[in-house]
Each structure stands twice: as structure tokens, then as C-alpha cells.
N, C-alpha and C positions, 0 to 999 in steps of 0.2 A: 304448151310449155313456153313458147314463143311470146303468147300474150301475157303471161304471166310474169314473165322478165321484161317485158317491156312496160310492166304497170309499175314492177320493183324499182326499173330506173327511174321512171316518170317521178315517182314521190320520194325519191331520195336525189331530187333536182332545187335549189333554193329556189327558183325561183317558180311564182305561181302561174301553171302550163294549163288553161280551160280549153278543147277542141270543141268544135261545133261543126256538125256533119250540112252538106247539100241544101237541107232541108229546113236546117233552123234547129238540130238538137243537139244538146250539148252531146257527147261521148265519151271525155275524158275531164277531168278534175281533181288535178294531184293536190297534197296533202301541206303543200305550201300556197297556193290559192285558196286553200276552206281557215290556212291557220291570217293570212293578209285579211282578205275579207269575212273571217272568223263566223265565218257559214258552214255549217255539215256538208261536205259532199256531195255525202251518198242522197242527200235529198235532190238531188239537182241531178245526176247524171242519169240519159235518158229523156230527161225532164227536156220541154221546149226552153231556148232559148231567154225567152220570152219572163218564165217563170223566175232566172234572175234576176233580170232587171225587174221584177217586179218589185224585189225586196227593197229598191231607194232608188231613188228616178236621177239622182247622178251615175245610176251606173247605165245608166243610157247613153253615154259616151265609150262604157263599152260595146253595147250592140250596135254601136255605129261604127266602131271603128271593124268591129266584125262581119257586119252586113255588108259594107263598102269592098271588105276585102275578097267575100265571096262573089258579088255579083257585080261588081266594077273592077275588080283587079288591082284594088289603091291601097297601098301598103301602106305603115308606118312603122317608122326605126324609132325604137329611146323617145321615144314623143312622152313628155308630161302631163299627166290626166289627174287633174283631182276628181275625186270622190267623196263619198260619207261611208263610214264604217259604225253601226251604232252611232250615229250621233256623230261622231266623230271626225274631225278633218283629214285625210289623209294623202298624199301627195305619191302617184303611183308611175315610173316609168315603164312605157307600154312599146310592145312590136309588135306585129300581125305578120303571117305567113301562110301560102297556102299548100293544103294537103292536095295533090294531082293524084291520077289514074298513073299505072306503069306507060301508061304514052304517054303523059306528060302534058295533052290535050285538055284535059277534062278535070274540069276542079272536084275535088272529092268536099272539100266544104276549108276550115279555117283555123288556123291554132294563133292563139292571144299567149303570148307571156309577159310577164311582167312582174316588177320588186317594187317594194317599199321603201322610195326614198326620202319618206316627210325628212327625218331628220338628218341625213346628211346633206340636201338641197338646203332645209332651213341653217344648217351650219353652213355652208359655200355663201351660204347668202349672208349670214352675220359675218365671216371671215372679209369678204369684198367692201363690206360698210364700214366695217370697224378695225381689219386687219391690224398691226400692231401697238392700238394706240389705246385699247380698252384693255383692261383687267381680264386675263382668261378666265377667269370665275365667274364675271357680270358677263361676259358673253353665255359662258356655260348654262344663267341662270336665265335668261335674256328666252337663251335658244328651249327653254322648260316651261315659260309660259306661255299663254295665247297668244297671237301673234300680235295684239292689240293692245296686250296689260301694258307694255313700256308708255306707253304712249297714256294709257289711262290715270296713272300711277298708284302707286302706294305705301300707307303710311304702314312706318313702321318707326319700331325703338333704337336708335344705336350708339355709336359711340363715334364721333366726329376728331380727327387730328389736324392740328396745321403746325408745317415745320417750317423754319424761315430761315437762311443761312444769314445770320450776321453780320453788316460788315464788309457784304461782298459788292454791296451798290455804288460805293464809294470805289472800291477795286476795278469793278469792271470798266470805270468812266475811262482808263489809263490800259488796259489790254485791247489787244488785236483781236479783234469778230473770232477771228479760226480758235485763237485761245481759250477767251471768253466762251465758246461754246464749249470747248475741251473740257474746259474748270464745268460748268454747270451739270455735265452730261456724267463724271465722276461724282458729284455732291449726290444725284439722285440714283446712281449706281450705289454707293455707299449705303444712304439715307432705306433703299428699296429694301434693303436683306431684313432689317430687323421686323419690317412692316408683313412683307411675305411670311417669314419666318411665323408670325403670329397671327396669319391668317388674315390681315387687312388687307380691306381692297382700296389699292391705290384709286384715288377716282381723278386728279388732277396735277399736270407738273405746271406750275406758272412761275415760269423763270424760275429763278433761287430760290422755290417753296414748293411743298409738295402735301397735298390734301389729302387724305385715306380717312378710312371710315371701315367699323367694326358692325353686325347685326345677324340676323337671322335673313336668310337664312345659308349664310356664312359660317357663321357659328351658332352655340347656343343661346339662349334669350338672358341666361344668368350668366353671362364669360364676356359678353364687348365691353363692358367699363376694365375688367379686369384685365383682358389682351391689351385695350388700348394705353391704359397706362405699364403697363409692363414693356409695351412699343417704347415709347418714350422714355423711359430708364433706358432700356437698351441704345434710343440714337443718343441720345448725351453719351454713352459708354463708346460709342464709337466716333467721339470727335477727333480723337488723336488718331485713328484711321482716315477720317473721311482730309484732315490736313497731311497725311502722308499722298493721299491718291492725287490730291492741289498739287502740293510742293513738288511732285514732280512734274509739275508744269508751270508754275508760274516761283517755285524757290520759295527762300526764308517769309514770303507775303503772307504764305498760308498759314505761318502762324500763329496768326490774329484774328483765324474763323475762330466762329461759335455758333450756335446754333438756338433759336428761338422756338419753345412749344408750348401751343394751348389744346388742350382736351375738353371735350365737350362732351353729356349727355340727355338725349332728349330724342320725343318724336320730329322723325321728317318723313319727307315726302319723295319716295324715290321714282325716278321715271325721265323719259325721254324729254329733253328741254331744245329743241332748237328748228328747223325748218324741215319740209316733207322731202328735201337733199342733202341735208346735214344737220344729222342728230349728235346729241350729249347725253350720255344714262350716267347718272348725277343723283344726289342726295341735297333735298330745299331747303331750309326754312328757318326759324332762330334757333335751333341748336348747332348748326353751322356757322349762323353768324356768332353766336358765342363763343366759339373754340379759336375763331381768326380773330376776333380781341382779347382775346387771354391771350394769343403767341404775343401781340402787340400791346400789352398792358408787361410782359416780361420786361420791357426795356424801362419803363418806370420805377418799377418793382425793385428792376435789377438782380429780377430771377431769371430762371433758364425753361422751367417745366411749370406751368401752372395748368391746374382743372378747375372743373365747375363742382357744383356742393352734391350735384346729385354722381356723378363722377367716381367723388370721394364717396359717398354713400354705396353705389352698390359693386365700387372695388373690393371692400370691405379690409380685410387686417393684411392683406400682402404686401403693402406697401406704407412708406412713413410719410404724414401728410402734414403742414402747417399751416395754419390760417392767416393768411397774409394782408385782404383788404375785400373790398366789395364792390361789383359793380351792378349797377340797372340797366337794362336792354331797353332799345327802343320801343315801348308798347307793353313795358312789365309796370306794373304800379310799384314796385318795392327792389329794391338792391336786396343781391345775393350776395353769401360769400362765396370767399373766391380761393383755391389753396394751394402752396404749392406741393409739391410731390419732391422729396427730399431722397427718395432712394427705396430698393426696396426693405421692411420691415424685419428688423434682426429675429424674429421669432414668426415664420411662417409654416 
């Protein structure tokens, strides 16, 4: 009865408990070690040692941590052990303890526990690199692939924003640093709701402008033109907000903000851009450059919100578009048009 409650506690323990007797054989194998290394048990228990580690030869850092512990007496606490599980990477914190005689002399053999902590290490470890300065989604998405994709990158379709505050370069020449950051640190507190709000990932603040980008797998593959011009209605709607959040720091100046946006749609290239000490997870290539000369093609225009034509295309009727001028990208044979976005669509 004794053993029989002592197997009930054993497997209703999270964490995975293997014993290995004197001898080299396993004896015990609860039901959170067969579900980590996603092995049947009952194959193994009884079974030598031996016969685990046969299954993938990283698990040979377990029979050594277990051999050491029976016949050297060398423990280990929380110690980190990767493995392979199917193929698989997985990142296991490990402790050794031994089973004694009632004298306490005499080693009876070895108990291993240990949990799965691929993903909360690989999160502590994106949290320390990236802590508040990345999109909690691009980390989220970051901490979902191989450990390698950032770094590899990839292409995909999305939907690119640049917002510019107008008006405020000439401002800032004349305020105090402490100010000056006061003002900018509101503009993008304002600027962020509408972006969050629709799912965009912020990807850059560069002083008074602020970069975000709409895609998969963010959202769906038919919705980033759609969210990101509905973004920008929304921050034009909130300019007389984002000059109440100024004006109580710098007074009647903040009158005279406004706000610059170009939208862009197209393939880039998303991934890690910067040194093996400091990295950037970033969205590349001419549909970026596109969207930051349309915020800066507005002050010609003498509009507020311009997109590009493909933009307008697969927004489709939720919003009111006009065709305003053209322009050619460096490396395109032909001028596109170019439109603004007038509001959204009285018939949606």
C-alpha cells in the first residue's frame, strides 16, 4: 500500500523524477519525465540505464550527471542541460540526489529531477536583450521561432507606416533637453494607442516619428492594408489629443502641431539587422522606403495621410481615397500613383 502511494505521489509531481538503483537501473519513471522526453515509461523501468540514453546521445549528459552522482558523490543543483527530444531542441533544468541505506552510509543509487524550461529561459533571454524597447509581440514571435530565423530573415507582405510630427524641429531648437524629451515622450504615448489598438507593431521611435508595420503573422494576410490605413485615420483624429498632452508642457505652441503619414504596401524582409551585441528585429527594403517618402511627399502635397496604389488596392471600399500625384522609387522603371486617404468611406 505504501508503494502504491508512493508511485501516486511520484506521477502527480510536475516535475520529471527518473531513479536509478546501485547498479545502473532505472526503478522509477513518473509520468512527467515520459510526458518532457515523450517516451513510454513503462518501456524503460527495470530497463538498464544504458537503454535510455540509448534513444539520442545528448541524453548522455544525463547518465553522466547520474553516474557522477552514484559513484563520485557530485551533485548538481538547477544546472542547465540541453538535449534532443524527437529532433527537437529542448532546454532542461536538471538536480541529482542520492538515495542512502537507513544508515545513511551506503548509496542505494540516484534520483535526476528535472523540468522544461526551453521557453521560459528562451523568454529571460529575449526579455535581458530586448527588455523594453521591442514590441511585446515581435518578442513573442521572436521567442516562436528557431533560435536562428531572426537572424536569417524573412520575406513577407505587410503594410509599412511613418508618422512625423510637424513643425516640432523648429520647436525643439528653442526648449530645454528635460522639456524637449517631455514633449516627444507624449507625442509617441498619444501616437502608440491608435497603432496598438490595431494590432501594429511599433518597430521604431526616431525622435518626433514613429515606424510601425502591419503582417502576418500579426494579423491576417487580407487585414494589414486595411488596419494600417484605418491606423492613420485614427492618428490624424487624435491630433487635438496628442496637442492637449504638448500644451501642458510647453502651452498655446502646441497649437501649431500636426502630424505627417505615408503608408506603404509591399514585400520586405524581416529580421535581425545589427551586431552579435546589439541587435534590431526590423522590417527592410523598398516598401519601407516608400511609406517614409510619402509622410515626406505630404508637405508638397500639402496633405496629411498619403498611401501607395497597392495600399489603396487591397484596403479596398472602407475608406475614401483620392489620387493625388506620382512618384518613382529608386530602382523602379515607372512612377506609381500615389493617394491620399481622405477619411473613412460613408458606406462601409
Amino acid at each position: 500500500m505504501n508503494e502504491q502511494l508512493s508511485l501516486i505521489v511520484l506521477d502527480n509531481i510536475g516535475d520529471g523524477v527518473i531513479s536509478v538503483d546501485a547498479s545502473g537501473c532505472i526503478t522509477s519513471f513518473n509520468q512527467a519525465a515520459g510526458k518532457i522526453l515523450k517516451l513510454d515509461r513503462d518501456a524503460f523501468i527495470g530497463q538498464p540505464l544504458v537503454t535510455l540514453l540509448a534513444v539520442d546521445e545528448s541524453l548522455d549528459t544525463f547518465g553522466d550527471a547520474v553516474l557522477a552522482a552514484i559513484y563520485e558523490g557530485q551533485l548538481i543543483n538547477d544546472q542547465v542541460i540541453d538535449i534532443a527530444v524527437q529532433g527537437e531542441k529542448r532546454r532542461l533544468r536538471v538536480s541529482t540526489t542520492l538515495m542512502r541505506a537507513d544508515d545513511r552510509r551506503s548509496s542505494l543509487g540516484a534520483i535526476l529531477v528535472f523540468r522544461d524550461q526551453t521557453e521560459s529561459i528562451r523568454r529571460e533571454r529575449a526579455e535581458r536583450l530586448f527588455g523594453t524597447y521591442v514590441d511585446a509581440q515581435v518578442v513573442d514571435q521572436i521567442l516562436a521561432m528557431d533560435e536562428d530565423a531572426p537572424d536569417r530573415g524573412i520575406r513577407s507582405s505587410v503594410t509599412v507606416l511613418f508618422c512625423d510630427l510637424e513643425g516640432f524641429t523648429s520647436l525643439s531648437e528653442r526648449l530645454d533637453p528635460a522639456v524637449l524629451l517631455n514633449c516627444v515622450n507624449r507625442f509617441i504615448e498619444v501616437m502608440s494607442v491608435p497603432i496598438s489598438r490595431n494590432r501594429g507593431i511599433t518597430d521604431k521611435f526616431m525622435g518626433d516619428a514613429v515606424m510601425a508595420y502591419w503582417g502576418p503573422p500579426f494579423c491576417a494576410p487580407d487585414e494589414h492594408a486595411t488596419l494600417g490605413c484605418r491606423t492613420g485615420v485614427e492618428l490624424l483624429a487624435a491630433v487635438p489629443e496628442l496637442r492637449r498632452a504638448v500644451g501642458e508642457v510647453i502651452g498655446s505652441q502646441a497649437d501649431a502641431l500636426h502630424i505627417r503619414i505615408g503608408i506603404a504596401t509591399g514585400e520586405v524582409v524581416a529580421g535581425n539587422v545589427g551586431t552579435a551585441t546589439r541587435k534590431n528585429y526590423t522590417v527592410l527594403g523598398d516598401t519601407v522606403n516608400m511609406a517614409a517618402r510619402l509622410e515626406q511627399i505630404n508637405k508638397q502635397l500639402e496633405t496629411r495621410l498619403l498611401c501607395s496604389q497597392t495600399t489603396m488596392q487591397l484596403a479596398g471600399q472602407a475608406f475614401s481615397f483620392r489620387e493625388r500625384d506620382s512618384v518613382q522609387l529608386r530602382g523602379r522603371s515607372a512612377a506609381e500613383p500615389i493617394y491620399e486617404i481622405t477619411g473613412f468611406s460613408p458606406v462601409r
